[in-house]
C-alpha positions in Angstrom: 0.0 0.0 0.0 1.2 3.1 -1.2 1.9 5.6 2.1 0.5 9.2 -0.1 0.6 11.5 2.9 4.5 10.8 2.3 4.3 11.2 -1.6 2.3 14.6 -0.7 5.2 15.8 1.4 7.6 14.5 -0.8 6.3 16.6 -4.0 6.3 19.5 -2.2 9.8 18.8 -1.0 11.1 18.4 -4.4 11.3 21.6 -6.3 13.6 23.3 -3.0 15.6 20.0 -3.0 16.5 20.3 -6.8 19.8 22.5 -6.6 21.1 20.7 -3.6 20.6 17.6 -5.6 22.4 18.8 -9.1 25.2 20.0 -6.4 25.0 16.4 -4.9 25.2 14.9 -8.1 28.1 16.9 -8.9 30.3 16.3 -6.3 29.4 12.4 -6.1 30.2 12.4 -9.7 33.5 14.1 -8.9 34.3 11.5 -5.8 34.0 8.4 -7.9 31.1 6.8 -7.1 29.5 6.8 -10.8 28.7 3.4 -9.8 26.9 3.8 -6.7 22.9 3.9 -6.0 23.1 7.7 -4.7 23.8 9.3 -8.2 21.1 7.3 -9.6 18.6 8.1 -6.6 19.9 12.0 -6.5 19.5 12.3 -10.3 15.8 10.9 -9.6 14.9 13.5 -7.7 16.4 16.6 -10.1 14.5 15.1 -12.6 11.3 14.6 -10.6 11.6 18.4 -9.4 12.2 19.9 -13.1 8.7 18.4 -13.8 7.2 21.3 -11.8 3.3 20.5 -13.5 3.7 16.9 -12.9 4.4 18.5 -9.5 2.0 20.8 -9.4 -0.7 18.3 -10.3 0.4 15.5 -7.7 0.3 17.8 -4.9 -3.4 18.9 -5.5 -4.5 15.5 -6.4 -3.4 14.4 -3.1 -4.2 17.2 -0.7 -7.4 15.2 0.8 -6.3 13.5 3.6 -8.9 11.0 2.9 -8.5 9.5 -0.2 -10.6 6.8 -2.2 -8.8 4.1 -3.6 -9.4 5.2 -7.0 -7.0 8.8 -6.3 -4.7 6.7 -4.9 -4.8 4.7 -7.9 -4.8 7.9 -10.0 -2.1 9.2 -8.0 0.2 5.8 -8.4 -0.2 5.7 -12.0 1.3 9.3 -12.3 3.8 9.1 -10.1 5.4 5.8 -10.9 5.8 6.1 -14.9 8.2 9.0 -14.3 10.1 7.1 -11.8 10.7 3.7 -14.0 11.7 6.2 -16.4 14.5 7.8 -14.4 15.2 4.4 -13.5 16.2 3.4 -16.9 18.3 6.5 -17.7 21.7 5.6 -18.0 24.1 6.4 -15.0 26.7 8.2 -17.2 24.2 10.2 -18.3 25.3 13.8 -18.0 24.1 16.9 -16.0 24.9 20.4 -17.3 26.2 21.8 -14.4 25.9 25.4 -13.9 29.1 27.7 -13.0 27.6 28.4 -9.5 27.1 24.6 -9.0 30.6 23.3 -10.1 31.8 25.8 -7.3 29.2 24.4 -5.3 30.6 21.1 -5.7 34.4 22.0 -5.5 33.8 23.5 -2.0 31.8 20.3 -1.2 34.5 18.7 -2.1 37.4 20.4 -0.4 35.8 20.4 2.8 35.0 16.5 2.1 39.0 16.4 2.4 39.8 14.2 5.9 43.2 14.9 6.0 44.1 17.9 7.2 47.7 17.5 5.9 46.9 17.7 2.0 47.1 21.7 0.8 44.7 23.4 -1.1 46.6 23.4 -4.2 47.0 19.3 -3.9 43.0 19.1 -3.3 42.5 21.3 -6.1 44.2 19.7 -8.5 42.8 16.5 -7.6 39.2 18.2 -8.6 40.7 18.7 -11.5 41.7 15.7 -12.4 38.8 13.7 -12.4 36.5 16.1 -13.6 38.9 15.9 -17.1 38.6 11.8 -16.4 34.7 12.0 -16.2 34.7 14.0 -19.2 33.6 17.0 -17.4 37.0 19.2 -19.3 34.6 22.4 -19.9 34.0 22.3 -15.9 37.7 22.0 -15.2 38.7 24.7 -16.9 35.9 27.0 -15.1 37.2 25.8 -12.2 40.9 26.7 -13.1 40.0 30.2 -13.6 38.2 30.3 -10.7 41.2 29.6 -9.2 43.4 31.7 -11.0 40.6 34.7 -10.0 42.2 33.4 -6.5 45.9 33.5 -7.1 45.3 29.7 -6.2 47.2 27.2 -9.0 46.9 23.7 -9.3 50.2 21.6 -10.1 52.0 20.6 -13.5 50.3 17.3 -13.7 47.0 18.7 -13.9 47.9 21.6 -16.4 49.4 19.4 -18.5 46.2 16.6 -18.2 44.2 20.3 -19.5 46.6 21.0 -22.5 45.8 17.2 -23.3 42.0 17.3 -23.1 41.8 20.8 -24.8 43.9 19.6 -27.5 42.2 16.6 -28.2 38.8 18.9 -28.6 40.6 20.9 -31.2 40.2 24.2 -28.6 42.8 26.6 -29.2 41.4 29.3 -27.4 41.1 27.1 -24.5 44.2 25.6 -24.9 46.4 28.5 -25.2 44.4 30.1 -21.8 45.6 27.4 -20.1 48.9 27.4 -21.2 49.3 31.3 -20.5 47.9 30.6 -17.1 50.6 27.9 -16.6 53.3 30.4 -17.2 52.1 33.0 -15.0 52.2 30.4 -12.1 55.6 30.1 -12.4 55.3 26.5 -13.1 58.1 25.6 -15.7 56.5 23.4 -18.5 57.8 20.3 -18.8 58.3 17.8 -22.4 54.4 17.1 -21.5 53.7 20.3 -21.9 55.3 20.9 -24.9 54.7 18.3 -26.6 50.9 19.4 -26.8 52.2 22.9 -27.7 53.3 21.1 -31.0 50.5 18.7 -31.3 47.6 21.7 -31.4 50.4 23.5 -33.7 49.3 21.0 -36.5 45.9 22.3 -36.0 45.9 26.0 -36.0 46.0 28.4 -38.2 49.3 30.7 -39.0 47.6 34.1 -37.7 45.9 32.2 -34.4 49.8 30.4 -34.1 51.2 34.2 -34.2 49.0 35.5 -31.9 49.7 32.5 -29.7 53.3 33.5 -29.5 53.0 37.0 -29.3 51.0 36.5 -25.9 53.2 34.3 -24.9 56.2 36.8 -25.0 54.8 39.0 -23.2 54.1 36.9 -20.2 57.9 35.6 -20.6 59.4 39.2 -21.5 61.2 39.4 -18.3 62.6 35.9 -18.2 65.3 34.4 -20.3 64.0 33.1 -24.2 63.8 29.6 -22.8 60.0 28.7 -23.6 60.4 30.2 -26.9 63.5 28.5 -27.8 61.7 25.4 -26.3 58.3 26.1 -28.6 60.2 26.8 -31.5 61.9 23.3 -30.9 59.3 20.9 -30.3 57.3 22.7 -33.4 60.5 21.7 -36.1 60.8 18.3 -33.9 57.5 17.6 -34.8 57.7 18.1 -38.7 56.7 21.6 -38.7 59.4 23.3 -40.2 57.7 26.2 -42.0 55.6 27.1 -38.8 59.5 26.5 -36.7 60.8 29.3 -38.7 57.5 31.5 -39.0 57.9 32.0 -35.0 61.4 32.6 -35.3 61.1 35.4 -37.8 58.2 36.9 -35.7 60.7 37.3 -32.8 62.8 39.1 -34.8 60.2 41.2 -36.2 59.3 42.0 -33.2 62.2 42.2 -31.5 61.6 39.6 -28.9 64.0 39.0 -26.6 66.9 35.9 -27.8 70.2 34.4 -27.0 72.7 32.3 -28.4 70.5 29.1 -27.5 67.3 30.6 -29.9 69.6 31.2 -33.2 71.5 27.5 -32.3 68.1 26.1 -32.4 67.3 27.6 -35.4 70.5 26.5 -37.2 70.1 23.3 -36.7 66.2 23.3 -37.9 68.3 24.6 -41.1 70.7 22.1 -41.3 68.7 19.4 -41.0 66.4 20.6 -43.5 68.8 21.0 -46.0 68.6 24.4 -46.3 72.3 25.5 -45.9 72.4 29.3 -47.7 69.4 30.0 -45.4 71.6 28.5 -41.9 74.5 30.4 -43.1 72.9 34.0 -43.5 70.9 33.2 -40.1 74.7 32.2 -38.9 76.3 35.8 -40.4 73.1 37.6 -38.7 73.4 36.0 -35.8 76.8 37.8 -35.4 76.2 41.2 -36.8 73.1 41.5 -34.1 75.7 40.8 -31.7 75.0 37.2 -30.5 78.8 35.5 -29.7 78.9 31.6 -31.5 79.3 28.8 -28.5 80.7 25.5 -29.6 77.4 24.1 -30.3 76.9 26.7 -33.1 80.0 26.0 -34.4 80.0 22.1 -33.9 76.5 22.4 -35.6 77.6 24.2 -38.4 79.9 21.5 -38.8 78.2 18.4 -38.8 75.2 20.2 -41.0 77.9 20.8 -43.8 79.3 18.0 -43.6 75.8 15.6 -44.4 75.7 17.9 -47.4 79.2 17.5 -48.7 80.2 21.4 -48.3 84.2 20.2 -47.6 85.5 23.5 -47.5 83.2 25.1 -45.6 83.3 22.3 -43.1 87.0 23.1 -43.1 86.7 27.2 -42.5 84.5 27.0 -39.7 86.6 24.0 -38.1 89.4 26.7 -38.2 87.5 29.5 -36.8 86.8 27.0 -33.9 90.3 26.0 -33.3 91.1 30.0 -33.7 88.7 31.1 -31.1 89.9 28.3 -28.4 86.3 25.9 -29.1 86.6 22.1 -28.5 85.3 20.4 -31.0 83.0 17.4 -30.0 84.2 13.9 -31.0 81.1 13.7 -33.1 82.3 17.4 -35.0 85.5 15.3 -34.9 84.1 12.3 -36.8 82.9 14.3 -39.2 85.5 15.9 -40.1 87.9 13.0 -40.3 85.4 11.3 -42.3 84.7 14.0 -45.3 88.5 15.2 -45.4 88.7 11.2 -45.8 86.2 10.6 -48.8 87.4 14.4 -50.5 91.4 12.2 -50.6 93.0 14.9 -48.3 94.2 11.3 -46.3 97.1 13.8 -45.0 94.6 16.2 -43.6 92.1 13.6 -42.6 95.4 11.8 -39.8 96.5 15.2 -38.7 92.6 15.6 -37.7 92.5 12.1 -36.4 95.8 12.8 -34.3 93.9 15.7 -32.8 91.3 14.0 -31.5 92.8 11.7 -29.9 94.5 14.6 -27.7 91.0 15.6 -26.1 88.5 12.1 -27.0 88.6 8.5 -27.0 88.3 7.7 -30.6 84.7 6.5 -31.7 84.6 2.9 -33.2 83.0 4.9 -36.1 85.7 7.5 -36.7 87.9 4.1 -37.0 86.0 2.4 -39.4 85.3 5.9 -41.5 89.1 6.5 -41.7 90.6 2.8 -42.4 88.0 2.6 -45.4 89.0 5.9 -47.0 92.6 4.8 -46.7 91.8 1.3 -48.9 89.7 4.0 -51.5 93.1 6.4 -51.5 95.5 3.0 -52.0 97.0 3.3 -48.5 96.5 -0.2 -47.2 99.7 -0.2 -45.0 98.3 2.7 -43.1 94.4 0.8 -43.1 96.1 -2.2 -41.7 97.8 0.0 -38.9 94.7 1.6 -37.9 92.9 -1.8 -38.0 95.1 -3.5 -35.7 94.7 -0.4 -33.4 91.3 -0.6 -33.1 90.9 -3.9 -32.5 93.3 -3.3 -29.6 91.5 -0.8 -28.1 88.3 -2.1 -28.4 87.2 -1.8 -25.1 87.8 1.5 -24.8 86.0 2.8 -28.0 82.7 5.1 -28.0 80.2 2.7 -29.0 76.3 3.5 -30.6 75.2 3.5 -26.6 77.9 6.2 -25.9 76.8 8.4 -29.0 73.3 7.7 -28.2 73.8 9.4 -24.9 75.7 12.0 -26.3 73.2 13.2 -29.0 70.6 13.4 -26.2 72.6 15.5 -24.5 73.0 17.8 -27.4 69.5 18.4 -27.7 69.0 18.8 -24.3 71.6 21.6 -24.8 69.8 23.3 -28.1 66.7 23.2 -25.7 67.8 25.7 -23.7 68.4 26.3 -19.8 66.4 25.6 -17.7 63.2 28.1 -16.7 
């Protein structure tokens, strides 16, 4: 027997209870339990209160204490239909949440916390976190600039877990507020974080990628070019030459603050794409704007010339390095010793060799490079020397592991220092 002095009270209760219970909902949602009967039984009730006529007409059928059996009938038959319908709605189903309710719910949430040792920023970022899990990313980022509004900022993980989502949803605007709102906490971005940078790159357009950057600068315009060089890096690393060097030139247009580390990045974007007149008047402007060549300018102008078969340019700026005191690195070394070997300048090719031996243990590479150019040039004497040498040494050669290591090392170097 249906009790309808309680579903009298109860439909009067239900159109106050209806924000609590979207709040409810919310924060339930939030706290994992997706799977649990209180969801389902809270989302019962929001939708039994947005009904208001249903309401409306329950309440006055049932307002005589003293019912017949065919009200209560009547009253059954409306009441129930709505509820097996609610029943069957699926428990992912979502909610539209307003702004004031996903704050709502984030307090709920905070002071939900039972540990009193977790900070605000931990919590936070937690509440960020699984809203983007639940699929909820349009609420997470409402709730960031909440926070922001605050001065409060979540940690790295959970900016970078926003880049991610935003990306995905093809959202520049939404992705580059979030990123602008990681560099003004101070936060330094990590490969995470740029690696999305370069992943929404192959989906924006040139004038919303300039505008982008230009933001970007002046948030950074106090700080050292380090998430510029690091943006203009990932974007090449990617594939995306043309954009690489369409940020690079819109620093210089606008005369954006650079160092040595921003032009070495550049030059080796170049040099790998082949396009050696344009390294070498980025190289000659480089100098005349009154940036000073490092080693790793110089050891990449090197190695670039030398994949293309420029010999005697390899050769000039091998001698500006040795003029201005530069080491050159075993693989600038290599290099070297390999192309003075294939051009037949044998005698140049040992006097190199001989050098680096002063300052490197030989590479089993720069062996094998050299003993083979000496067999081309007739010198098999010499070849048979060097042979027996290696093999003697063996255990002391730089090996693909050691190069390996080396060559991430270099590009840890191009990407700049640290923020």
């Amino acid at each position: 027997m249906v009790n309808l002095q309680f579903i009298y009270s109860f439909g009067c209760f239900l159109k106050n209870f209806f924000s609590l219970s979207q709040t409810l909902l919310s924060y339930l949602r939030i706290a994992g339990y997706s799977g649990f009967p209180y969801p389902e039984m809270i989302r019962r009730l929001a939708t039994l209160a947005s009904l208001e006529k249903f309401t409306y007409k329950l309440t006055r059928t049932i307002q005589n204490p003293i019912l017949c059996d065919d009200i209560r009938m009547n009253a059954v038959a409306r009441f129930m239909p709505t509820l097996v319908h609610c029943h069957c709605r699926s428990i992912m189903t979502q909610v539209p949440n307003s702004e004031q309710q996903v704050i709502k719910a984030l307090e709920l949430f905070i002071n939900s916390a039972n540990d009193e040792t977790v900070s605000m920023k931990k919590l936070c970022s937690s509440y960020i976190e699984k809203l983007c899990e639940s699929g909820n990313v349009a609420d997470a980022v409402f709730v960031l600039r909440h926070l922001h509004d605050r001065n409060t900022h979540v940690d790295l993980t959970s900016y970078n877990i926003l880049l991610a989502a935003s990306c995905e949803e093809n959202q520049f605007d939404v992705f580059s507020e979030i990123f602008k709102d990681l560099l003004l906490s101070k936060l330094p971005p990590d490969s995470t974080s740029y690696s999305s940078v370069a992943k929404v790159f192959h989906k924006t357009s040139d004038s919303d990628l300039l505008k982008f950057i230009r933001e970007v600068a002046e948030i950074t315009v106090c700080r050292v070019p380090t998430v510029m060089n690091r943006i203009i890096f990932v974007t090449a690393e990617s594939g995306q030459i043309t954009k690489s060097k369409m940020i690079f030139e819109e620093m210089k247009n606008l005369n954006l603050k650079m160092d040595t580390v921003t032009f070495n990045t550049h030059l080796v974007i170049l040099g790998r794409a082949g396009q050696v007149d344009q390294m070498l008047s980025e190289f000659a402007s480089m100098k005349y704007l009154g940036y000073t060549p490092d080693s790793v300018t110089y050891n990449t102008l090197v190695n670039c010339l030398r994949r293309l078969g420029r010999l005697e340019l390899c050769k000039l700026f091998a001698r500006e390095m040795f003029d201005k005191g530069f080491e050159l690195e075993l693989q600038t070394y290599t290099a070297l010793v390999d192309v003075l070997g294939r051009a037949g300048h044998i005698t140049d090719a040992m006097r190199m060799f001989d050098e680096l031996k002063k300052s490197h243990n030989p590479s089993i590479y720069v062996y094998r490079a050299l003993i083979s150019n000496l067999k081309k040039a007739g010198k098999f004497d010499l070849a048979l020397d060097l042979l027996n040498e290696m093999n003697s040494s063996t255990s002391k050669l730089v090996g693909p592991k050691e190069f390996k290591e080396r060559r991430k090392s270099k590009r840890n170097t191009v990407k700049g220092a640290k923020f």
